[in-house]
Phi, psi and omega in degrees: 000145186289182163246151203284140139341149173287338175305301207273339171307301180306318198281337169253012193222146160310192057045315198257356196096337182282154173301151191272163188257168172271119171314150188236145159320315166243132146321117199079030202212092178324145201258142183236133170349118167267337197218138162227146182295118184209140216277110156240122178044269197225020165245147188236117175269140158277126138211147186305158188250005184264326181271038198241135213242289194216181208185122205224134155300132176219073169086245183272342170248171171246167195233126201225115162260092266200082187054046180092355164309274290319091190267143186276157153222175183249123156136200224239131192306320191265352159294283181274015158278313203280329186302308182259160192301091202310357182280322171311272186267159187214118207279139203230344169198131177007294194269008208231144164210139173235127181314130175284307206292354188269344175285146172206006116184184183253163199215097192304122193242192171287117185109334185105358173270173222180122175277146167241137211223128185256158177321341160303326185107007201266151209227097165254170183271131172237126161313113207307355163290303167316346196293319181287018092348273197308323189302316160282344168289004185249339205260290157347318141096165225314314173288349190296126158308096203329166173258180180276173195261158193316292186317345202266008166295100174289351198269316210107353176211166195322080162275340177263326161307321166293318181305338156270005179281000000 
């Protein structure tokens, strides 16, 4: 790769030299997508990360389905699990990640799997590695605050296994 004009070189680099950094909303707090750009063949599609319902791996690409849409794009299911808001969406089986607001129920399947049957009518596999993920936006009931994520635990330890126990 060439190296940037001296014009876009000043332009890309900070007071100190350094690549400028990504703004955050809060301090300490990742700024998450609103809209992501995405490549199908010779077209680049705008779409809200809010209108995006589920998202399925398929081999080298992904199937992002997007208000009865389905756009394909090439690349990797855990590349655009990072991308999106963990509050939001939720990996519901290896191959599957879902708009939390799109679920309207589970469905007891064989085995120990559970169907998530979405405001559309559309029907995914929720996987019994996956179910304890899912289980507390449901178990909490309706007004409950989504829970926080493993990481975002300052103690560091099970506080939520213990409380149901």
């Amino acid at each position: 790769m060439t190296a940037p004009c001296p014009h876009c070189a000043s332009r890309l680099t900070s007071v100190s030299g350094a690549a400028p950094t990504r703004r955050t909303a809060h301090p300490g707090e990742a700024e998450r997508r609103r809209h992501l750009l995405l490549r199908t063949g010779d077209v680049l599609r705008l779409v809200r990360v809010d209108d995006i319902d589920w998202v399925e791996a398929d081999g080298h690409h992904v199937r992002i389905c997007v208000a009865g849409q389905t756009i394909i794009v090439r690349g990797k299911l855990t590349a655009l699990e990072q991308e999106l808001d963990p509050i939001l969406f939720l990996r519901i089986h290896r191959s599957t990640i879902v708009n939390l607001d799109r679920i309207v129920e589970l469905r007891h399947w064989f085995g120990g799997d559970y169907n998530v049957v979405l405001r559309d009518g559309k029907v995914l596999k929720l996987s019994r590695s996956y179910r304890s993920r899912l289980e507390p936006y449901f178990l909490a009931g309706p007004d409950a605050e989504p829970p926080a994520a493993p990481a975002d635990d300052p103690a560091g330890d099970d506080s939520a296994a213990q409380a149901e126990r």
